[in-house]
PARO-520559 format. One record per atom (N, C-alpha, C): residue in one letter; chain; atom name; x, y, z. Coordinates in Angstrom, 3 decimals, always signed. Example, Ala and Ser with C-alpha at 12.3 -4.5 7.8 and 13.67 -1.06 7.14 Angstrom:
<rs>
residuo,cadena,atomo,X,Y,Z
a,A,N,+13.190,-5.690,+7.800 $
a,A,CA,+12.300,-4.500,+7.800 $
a,A,C,+13.200,-3.300,+7.800 $
s,A,N,+12.850,-2.250,+7.080 $
s,A,CA,+13.670,-1.060,+7.140 $
s,A,C,+12.900,+0.030,+7.870 $
</rs>
This chain:
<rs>
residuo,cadena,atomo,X,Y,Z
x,A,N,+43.318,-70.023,-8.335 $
x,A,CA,+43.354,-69.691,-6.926 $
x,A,C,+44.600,-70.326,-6.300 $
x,A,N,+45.160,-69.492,-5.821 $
x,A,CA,+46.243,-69.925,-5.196 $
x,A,C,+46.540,-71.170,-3.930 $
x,A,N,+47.440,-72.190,-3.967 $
x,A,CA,+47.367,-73.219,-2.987 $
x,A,C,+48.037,-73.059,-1.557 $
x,A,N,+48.133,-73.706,-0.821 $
x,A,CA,+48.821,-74.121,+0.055 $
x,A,C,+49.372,-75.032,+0.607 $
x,A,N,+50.516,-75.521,+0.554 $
x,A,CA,+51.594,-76.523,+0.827 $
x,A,C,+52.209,-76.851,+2.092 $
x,A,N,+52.144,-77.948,+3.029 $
x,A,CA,+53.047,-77.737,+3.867 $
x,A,C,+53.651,-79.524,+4.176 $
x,A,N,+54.767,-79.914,+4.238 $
x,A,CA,+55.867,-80.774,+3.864 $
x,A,C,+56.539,-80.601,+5.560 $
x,A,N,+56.390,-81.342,+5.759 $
x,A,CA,+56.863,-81.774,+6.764 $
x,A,C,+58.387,-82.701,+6.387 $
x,A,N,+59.269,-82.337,+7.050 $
x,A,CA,+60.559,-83.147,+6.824 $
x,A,C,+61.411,-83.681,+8.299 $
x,A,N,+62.075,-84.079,+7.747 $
x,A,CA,+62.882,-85.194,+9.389 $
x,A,C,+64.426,-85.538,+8.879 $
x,A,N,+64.435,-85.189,+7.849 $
x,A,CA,+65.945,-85.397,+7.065 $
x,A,C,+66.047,-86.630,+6.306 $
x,A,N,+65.196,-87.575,+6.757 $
x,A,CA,+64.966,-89.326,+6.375 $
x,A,C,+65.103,-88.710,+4.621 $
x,A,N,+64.875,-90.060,+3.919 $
x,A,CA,+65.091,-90.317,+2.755 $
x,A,C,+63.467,-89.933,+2.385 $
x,A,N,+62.676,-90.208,+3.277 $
x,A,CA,+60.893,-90.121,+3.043 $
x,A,C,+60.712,-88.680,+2.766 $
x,A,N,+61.265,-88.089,+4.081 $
x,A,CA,+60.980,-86.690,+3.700 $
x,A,C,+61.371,-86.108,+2.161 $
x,A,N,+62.527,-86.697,+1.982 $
x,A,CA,+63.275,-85.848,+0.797 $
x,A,C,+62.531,-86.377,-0.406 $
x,A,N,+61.507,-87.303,-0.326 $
x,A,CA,+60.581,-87.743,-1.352 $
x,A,C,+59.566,-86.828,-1.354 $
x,A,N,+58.977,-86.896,-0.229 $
x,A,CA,+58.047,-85.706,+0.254 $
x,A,C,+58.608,-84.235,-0.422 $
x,A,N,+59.877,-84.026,-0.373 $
x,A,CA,+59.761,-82.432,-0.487 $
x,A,C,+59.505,-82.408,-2.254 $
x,A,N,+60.417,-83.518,-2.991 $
x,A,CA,+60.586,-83.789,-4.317 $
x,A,C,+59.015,-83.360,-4.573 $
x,A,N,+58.180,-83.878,-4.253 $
x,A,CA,+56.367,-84.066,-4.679 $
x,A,C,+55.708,-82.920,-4.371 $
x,A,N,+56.519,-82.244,-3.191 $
x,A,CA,+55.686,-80.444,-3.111 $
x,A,C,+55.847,-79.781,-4.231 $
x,A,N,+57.411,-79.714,-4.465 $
x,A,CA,+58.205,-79.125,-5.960 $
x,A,C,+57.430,-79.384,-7.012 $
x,A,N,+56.862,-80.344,-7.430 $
x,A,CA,+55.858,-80.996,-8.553 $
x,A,C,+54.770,-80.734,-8.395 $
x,A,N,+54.229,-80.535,-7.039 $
x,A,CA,+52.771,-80.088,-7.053 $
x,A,C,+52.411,-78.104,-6.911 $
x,A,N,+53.599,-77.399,-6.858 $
x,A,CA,+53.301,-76.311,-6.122 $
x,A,C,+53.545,-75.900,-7.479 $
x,A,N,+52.769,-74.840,-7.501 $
x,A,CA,+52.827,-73.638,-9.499 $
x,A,C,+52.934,-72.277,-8.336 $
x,A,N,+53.715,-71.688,-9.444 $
x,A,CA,+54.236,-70.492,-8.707 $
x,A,C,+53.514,-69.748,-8.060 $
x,A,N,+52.363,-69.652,-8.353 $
x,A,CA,+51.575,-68.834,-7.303 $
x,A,C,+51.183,-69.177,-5.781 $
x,A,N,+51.538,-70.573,-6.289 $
x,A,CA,+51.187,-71.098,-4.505 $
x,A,C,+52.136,-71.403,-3.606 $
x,A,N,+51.754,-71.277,-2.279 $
x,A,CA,+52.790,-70.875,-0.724 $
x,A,C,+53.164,-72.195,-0.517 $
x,A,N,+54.396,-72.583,+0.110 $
x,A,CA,+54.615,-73.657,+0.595 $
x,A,C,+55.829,-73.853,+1.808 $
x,A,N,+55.027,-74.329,+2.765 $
x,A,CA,+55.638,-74.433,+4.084 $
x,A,C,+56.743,-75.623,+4.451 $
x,A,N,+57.379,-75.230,+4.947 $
x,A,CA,+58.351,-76.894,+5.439 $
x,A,C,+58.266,-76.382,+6.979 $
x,A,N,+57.957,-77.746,+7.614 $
x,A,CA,+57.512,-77.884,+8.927 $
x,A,C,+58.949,-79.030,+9.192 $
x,A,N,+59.580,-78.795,+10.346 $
x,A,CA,+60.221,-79.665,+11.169 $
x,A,C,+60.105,-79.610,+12.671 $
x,A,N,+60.078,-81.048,+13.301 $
x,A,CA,+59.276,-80.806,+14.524 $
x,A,C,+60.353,-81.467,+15.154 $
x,A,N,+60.875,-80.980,+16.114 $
x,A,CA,+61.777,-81.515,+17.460 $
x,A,C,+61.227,-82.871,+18.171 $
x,A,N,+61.364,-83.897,+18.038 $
x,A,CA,+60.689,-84.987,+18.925 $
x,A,C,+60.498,-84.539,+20.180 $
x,A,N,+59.170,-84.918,+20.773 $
x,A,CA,+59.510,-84.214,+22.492 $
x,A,C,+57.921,-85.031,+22.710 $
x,A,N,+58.404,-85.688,+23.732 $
x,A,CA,+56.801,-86.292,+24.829 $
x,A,C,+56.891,-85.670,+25.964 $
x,A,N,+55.731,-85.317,+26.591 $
x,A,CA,+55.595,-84.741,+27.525 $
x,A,C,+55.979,-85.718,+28.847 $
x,A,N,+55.758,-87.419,+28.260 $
x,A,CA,+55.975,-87.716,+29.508 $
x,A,C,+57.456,-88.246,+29.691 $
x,A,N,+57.992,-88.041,+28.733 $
x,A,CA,+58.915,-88.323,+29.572 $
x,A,C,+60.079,-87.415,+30.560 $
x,A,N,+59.514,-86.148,+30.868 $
x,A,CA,+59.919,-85.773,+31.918 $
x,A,C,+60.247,-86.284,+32.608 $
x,A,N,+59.906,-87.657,+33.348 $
x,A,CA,+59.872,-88.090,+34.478 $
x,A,C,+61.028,-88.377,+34.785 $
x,A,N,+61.661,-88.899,+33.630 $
x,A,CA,+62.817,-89.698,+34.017 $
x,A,C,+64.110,-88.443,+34.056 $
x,A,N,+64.310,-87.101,+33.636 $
x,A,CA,+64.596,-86.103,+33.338 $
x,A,C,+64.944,-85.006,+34.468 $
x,A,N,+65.765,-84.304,+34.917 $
x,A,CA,+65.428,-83.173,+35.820 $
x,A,C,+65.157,-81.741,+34.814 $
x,A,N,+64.831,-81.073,+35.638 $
x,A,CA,+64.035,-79.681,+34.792 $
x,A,C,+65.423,-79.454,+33.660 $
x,A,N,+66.660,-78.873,+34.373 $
x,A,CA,+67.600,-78.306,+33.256 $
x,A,C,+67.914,-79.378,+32.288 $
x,A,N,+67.719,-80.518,+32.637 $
x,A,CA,+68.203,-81.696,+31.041 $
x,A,C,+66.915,-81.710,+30.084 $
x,A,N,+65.797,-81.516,+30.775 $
x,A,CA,+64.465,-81.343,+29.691 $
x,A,C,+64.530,-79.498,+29.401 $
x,A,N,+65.344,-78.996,+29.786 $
x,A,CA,+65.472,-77.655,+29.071 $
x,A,C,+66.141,-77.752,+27.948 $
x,A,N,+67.175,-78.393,+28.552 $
x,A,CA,+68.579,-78.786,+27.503 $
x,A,C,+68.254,-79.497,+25.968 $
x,A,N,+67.360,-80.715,+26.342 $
x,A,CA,+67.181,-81.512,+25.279 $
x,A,C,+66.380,-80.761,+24.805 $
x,A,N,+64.827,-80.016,+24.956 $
x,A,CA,+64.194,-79.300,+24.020 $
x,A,C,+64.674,-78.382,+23.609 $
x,A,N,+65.811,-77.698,+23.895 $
x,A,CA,+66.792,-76.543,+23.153 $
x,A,C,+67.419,-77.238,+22.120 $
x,A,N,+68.140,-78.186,+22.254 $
x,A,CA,+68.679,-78.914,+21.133 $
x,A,C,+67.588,-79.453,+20.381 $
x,A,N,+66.666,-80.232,+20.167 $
x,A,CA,+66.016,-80.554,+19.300 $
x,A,C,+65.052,-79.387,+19.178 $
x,A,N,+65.339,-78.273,+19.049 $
x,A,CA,+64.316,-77.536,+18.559 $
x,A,C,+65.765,-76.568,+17.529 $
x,A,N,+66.821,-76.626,+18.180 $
x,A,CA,+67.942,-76.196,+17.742 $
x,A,C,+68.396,-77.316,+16.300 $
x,A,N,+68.086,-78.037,+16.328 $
x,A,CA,+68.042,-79.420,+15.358 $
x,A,C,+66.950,-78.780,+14.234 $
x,A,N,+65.825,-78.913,+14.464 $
x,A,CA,+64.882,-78.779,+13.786 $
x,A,C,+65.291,-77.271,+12.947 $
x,A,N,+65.518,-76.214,+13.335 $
x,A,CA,+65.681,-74.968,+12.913 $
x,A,C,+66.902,-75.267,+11.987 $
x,A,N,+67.927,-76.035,+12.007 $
x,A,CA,+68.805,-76.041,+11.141 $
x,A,C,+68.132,-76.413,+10.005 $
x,A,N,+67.512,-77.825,+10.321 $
x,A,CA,+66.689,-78.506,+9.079 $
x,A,C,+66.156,-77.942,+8.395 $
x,A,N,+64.983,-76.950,+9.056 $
x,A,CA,+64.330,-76.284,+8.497 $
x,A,C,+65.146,-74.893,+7.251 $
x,A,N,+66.024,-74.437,+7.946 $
x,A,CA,+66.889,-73.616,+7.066 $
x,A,C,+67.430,-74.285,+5.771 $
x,A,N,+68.139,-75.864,+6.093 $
x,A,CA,+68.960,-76.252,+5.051 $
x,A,C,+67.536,-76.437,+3.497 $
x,A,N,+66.287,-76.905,+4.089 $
x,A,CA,+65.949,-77.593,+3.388 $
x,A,C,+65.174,-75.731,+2.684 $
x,A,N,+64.840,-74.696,+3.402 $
x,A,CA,+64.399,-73.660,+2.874 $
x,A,C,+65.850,-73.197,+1.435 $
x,A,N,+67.017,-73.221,+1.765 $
x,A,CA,+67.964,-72.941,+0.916 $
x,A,C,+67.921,-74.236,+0.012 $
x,A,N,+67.808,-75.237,-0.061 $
x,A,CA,+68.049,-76.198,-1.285 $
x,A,C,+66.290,-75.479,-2.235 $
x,A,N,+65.769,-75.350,-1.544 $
x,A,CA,+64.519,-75.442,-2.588 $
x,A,C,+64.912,-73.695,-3.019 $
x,A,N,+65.461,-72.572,-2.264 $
x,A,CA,+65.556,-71.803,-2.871 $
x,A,C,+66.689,-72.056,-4.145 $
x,A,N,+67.226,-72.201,-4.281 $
x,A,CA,+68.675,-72.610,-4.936 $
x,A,C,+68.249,-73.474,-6.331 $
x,A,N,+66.848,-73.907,-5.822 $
x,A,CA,+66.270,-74.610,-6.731 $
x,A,C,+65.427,-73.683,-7.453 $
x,A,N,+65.135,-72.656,-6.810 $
x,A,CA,+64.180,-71.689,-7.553 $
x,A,C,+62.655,-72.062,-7.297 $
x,A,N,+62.468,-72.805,-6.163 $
x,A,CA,+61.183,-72.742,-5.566 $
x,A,C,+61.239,-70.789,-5.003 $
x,A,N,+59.980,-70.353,-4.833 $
x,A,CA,+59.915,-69.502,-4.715 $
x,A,C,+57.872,-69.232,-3.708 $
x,A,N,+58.182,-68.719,-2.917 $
x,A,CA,+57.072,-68.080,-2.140 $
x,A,C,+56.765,-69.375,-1.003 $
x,A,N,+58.191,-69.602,-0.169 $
x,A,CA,+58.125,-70.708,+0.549 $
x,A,C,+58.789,-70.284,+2.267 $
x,A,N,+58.459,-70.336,+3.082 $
x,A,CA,+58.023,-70.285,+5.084 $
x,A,C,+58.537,-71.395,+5.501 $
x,A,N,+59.264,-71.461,+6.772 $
x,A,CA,+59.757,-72.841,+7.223 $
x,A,C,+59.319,-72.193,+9.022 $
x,A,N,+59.294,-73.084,+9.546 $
x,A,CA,+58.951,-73.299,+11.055 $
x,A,C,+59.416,-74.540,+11.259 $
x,A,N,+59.868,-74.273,+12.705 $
x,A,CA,+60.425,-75.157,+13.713 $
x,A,C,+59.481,-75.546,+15.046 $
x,A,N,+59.196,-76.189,+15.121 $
x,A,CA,+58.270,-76.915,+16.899 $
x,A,C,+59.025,-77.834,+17.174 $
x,A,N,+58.542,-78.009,+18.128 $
x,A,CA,+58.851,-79.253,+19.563 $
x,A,C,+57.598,-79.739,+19.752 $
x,A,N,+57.831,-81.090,+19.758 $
x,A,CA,+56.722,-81.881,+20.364 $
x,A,C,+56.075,-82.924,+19.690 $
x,A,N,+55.046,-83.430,+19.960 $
x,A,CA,+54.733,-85.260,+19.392 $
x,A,C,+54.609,-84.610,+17.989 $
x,A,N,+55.342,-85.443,+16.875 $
x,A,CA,+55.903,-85.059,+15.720 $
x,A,C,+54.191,-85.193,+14.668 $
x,A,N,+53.193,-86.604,+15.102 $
x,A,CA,+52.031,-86.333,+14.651 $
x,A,C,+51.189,-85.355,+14.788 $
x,A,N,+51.513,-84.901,+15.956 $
x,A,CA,+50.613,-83.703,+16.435 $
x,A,C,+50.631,-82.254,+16.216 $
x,A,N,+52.025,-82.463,+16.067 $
x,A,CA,+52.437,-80.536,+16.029 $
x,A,C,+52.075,-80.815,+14.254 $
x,A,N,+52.659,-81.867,+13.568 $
x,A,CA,+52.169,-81.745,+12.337 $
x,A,C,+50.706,-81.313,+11.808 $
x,A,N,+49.898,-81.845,+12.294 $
x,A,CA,+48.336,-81.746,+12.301 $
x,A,C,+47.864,-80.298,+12.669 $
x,A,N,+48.376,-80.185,+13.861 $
x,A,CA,+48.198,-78.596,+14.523 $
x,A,C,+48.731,-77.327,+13.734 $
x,A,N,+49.843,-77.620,+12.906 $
x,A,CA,+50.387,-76.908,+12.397 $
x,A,C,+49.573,-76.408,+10.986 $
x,A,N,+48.864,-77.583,+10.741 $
x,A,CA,+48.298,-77.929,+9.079 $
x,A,C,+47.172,-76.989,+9.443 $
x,A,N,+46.732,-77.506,+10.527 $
x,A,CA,+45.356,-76.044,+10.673 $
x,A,C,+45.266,-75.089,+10.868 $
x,A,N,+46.949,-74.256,+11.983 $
x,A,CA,+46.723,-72.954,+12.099 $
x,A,C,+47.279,-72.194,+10.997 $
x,A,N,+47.843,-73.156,+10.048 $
x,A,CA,+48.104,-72.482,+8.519 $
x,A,C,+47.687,-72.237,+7.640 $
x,A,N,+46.477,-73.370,+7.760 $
x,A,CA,+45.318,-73.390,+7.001 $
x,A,C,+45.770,-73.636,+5.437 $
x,A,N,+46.508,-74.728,+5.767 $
x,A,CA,+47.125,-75.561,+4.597 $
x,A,C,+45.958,-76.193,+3.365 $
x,A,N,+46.183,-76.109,+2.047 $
x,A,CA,+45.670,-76.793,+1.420 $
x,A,C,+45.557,-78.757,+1.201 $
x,A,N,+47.101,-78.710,+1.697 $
x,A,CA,+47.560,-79.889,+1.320 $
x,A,C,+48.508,-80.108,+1.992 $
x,A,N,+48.705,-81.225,+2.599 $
x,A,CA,+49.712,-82.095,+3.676 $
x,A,C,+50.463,-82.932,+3.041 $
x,A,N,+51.797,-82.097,+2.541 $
x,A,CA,+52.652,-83.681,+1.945 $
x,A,C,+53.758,-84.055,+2.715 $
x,A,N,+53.857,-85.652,+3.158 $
x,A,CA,+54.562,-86.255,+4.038 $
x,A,C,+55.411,-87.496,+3.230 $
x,A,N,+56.238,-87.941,+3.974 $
x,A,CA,+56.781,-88.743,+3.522 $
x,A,C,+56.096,-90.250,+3.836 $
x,A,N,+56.159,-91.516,+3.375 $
x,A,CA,+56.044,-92.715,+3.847 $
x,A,C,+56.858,-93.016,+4.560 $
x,A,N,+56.973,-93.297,+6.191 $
x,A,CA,+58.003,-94.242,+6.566 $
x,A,C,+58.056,-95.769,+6.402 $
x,A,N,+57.336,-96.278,+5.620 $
x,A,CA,+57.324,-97.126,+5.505 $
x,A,C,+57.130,-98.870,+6.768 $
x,A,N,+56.212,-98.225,+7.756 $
x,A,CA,+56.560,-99.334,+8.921 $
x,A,C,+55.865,-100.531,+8.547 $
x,A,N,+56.555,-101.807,+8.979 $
x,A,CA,+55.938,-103.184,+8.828 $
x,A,C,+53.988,-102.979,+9.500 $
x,A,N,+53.806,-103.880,+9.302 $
x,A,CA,+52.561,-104.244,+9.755 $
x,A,C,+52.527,-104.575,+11.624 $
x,A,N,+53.626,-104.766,+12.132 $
x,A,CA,+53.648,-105.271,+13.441 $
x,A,C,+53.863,-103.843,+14.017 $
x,A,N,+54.885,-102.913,+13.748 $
x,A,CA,+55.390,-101.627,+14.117 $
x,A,C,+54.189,-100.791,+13.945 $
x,A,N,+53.219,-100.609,+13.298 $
x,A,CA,+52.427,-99.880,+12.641 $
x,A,C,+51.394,-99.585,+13.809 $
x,A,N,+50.979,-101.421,+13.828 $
x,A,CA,+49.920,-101.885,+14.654 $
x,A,C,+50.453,-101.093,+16.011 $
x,A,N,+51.090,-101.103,+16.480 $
x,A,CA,+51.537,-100.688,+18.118 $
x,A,C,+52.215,-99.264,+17.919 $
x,A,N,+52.825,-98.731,+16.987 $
x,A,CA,+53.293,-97.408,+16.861 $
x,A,C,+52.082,-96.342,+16.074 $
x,A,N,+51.660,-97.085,+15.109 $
x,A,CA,+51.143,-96.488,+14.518 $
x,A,C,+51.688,-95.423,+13.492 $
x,A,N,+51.630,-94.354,+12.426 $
x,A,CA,+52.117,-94.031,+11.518 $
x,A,C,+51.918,-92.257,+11.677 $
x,A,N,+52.882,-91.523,+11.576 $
x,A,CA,+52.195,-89.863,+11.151 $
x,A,C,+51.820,-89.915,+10.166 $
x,A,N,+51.637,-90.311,+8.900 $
x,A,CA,+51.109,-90.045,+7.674 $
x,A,C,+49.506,-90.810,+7.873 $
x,A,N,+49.646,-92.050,+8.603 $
x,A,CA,+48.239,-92.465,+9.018 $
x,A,C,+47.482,-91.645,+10.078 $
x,A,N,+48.009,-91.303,+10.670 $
x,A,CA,+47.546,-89.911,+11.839 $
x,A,C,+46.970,-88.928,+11.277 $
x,A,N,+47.992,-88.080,+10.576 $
x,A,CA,+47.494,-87.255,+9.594 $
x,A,C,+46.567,-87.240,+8.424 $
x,A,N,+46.393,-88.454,+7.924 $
x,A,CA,+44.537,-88.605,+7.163 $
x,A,C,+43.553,-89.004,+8.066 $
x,A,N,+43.707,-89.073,+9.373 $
x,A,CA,+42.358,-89.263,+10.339 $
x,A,C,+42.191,-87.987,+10.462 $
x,A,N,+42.940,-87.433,+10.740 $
x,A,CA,+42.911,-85.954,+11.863 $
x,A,C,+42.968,-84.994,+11.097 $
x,A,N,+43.621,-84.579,+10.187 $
x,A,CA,+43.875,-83.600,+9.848 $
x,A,C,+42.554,-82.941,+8.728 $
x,A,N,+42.812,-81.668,+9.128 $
x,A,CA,+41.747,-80.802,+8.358 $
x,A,C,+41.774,-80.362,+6.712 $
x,A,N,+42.450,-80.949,+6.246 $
x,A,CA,+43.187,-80.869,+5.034 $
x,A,C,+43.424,-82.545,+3.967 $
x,A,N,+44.063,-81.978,+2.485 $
x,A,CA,+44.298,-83.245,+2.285 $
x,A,C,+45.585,-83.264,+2.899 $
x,A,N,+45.725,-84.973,+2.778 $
x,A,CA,+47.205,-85.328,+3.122 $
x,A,C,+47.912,-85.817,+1.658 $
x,A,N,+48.991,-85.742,+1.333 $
x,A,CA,+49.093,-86.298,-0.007 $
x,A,C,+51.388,-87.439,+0.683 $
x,A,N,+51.017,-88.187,+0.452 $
x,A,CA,+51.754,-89.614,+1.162 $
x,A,C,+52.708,-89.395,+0.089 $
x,A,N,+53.683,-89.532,-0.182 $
x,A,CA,+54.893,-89.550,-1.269 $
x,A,C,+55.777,-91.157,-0.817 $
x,A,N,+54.658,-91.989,-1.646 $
x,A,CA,+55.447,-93.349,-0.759 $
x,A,C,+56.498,-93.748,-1.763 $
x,A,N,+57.535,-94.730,-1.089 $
x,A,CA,+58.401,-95.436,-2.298 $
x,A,C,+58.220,-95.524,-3.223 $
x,A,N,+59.162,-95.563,-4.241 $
x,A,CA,+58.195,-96.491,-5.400 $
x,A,C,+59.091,-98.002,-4.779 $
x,A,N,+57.872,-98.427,-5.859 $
x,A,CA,+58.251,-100.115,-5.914 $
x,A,C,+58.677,-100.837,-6.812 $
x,A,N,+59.682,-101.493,-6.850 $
x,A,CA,+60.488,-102.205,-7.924 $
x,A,C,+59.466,-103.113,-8.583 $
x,A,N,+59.390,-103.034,-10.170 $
x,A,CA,+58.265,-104.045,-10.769 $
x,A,C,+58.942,-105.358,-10.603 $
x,A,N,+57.890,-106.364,-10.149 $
x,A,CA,+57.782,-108.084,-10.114 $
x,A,C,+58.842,-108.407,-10.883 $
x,A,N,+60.024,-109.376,-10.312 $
x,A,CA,+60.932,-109.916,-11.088 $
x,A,C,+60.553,-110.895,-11.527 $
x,A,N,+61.188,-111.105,-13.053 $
x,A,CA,+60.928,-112.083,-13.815 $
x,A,C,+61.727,-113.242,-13.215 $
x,A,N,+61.845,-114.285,-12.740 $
x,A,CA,+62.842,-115.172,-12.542 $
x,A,C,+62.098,-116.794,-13.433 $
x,A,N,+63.684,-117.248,-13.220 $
x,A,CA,+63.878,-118.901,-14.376 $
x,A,C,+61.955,-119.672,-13.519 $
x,A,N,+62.180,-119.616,-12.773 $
x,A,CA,+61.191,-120.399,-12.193 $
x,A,C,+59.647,-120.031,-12.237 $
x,A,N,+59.262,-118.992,-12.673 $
x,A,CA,+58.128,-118.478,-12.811 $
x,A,C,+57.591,-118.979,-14.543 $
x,A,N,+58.621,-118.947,-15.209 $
x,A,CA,+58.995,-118.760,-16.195 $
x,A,C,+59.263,-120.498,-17.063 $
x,A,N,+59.524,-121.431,-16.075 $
x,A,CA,+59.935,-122.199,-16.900 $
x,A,C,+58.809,-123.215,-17.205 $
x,A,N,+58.723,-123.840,-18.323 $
x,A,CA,+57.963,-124.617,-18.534 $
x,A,C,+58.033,-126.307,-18.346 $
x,A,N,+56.923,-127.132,-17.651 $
x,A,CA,+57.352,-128.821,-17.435 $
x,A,C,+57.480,-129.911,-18.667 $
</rs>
C-alpha cells in the first residue's frame, strides 16, 4: 500500500537531514511532499503598516516557493520520483501540522533543530509540536552524534 511523505524544509542543515531520510524511507510507489513555510505571526502586525505586512508576506512566501522548487529539482535530479511541493505563510509549527492533515500524510519527517534545554523550555520545538499535535507519525532526522572520546585520562591507570 502505498505511503505518504511530507518533509518539511527551511534550507538549515536539519532540513537537508530530513530530506536525506524521506529519500531512504520513500519506495517508489509512495508520494512525497516538501512543505516550506514563510515565517509569519499574526501579531506582529502591530508594529507594521498594512503595505510592509503585504510586502514581507510576499517575500517570505516568495522565499519559500523558491525553496520549495530548488529542493523539488535536487530530489528530481536525484531520481526521486512521484513528489508535490507547497509553499505557506505562517507559524512554521502550525502550517506544518495543518498541512500534515489536509494531506493526509502518512508520515512527518522533520529535521532536529537541535535547541538547548533553556531555548526549548521558552521556545519550544516544531518537531516537539509536531508529535503532540499532529495526526500522523512524525519521524525526527536528528544529528548523529560523535561516539565518546577516548582520552589519556579516562584511560590512565594510578
Amino acid at each position: 500500500m502505498p505511503r505518504k511523505f511530507m518533509v518539511a524544509v527551511d534550507g538549515s542543515e536539519h532540513a537537508k537531514r530530513a530530506i536525506e531520510l524521506a529519500k531512504k524511507l520513500k519506495r517508489e510507489e509512495d508520494a512525497l511532499v516538501v512543505l516550506a513555510v514563510g515565517a509569519w505571526e499574526d501579531q506582529n502586525t502591530w508594529v507594521l503598516d498594512e503595505k510592509s505586512v503585504v510586502d514581507f508576506k510576499r517575500a517570505q512566501l516568495t522565499k519559500a516557493e523558491a525553496l520549495v522548487n530548488a529542493v523539488m529539482q535536487e530530489l528530481q535530479d536525484a531520481g526521486v520520483s512521484n513528489v508535490s511541493g507547497k509553499a505557506e505563510i505562517g507559524s512554521p509549527r502550525d502550517v506544518i501540522v495543518d498541512e500534515a492533515q489536509k494531506e493526509n500524510v502518512t508520515s512527518l519527517v522533520l529535521g532536529s533543530r537541535g535547541l538547548g534545554a533553556f531555548s526549548r523550555a521558552f521556545l519550544g520545538s516544531v518537531s516537539e509540536y509536531a508529535m503532540k499535535h499532529a495526526g500522523c507519525d512524525v519521524i525526527v532526522a536528528k544529528e548523529k552524534t560523535r561516539p565518546p572520546s577516548t582520552d589519556s585520562a579516562s584511560s590512565s591507570s594510578a
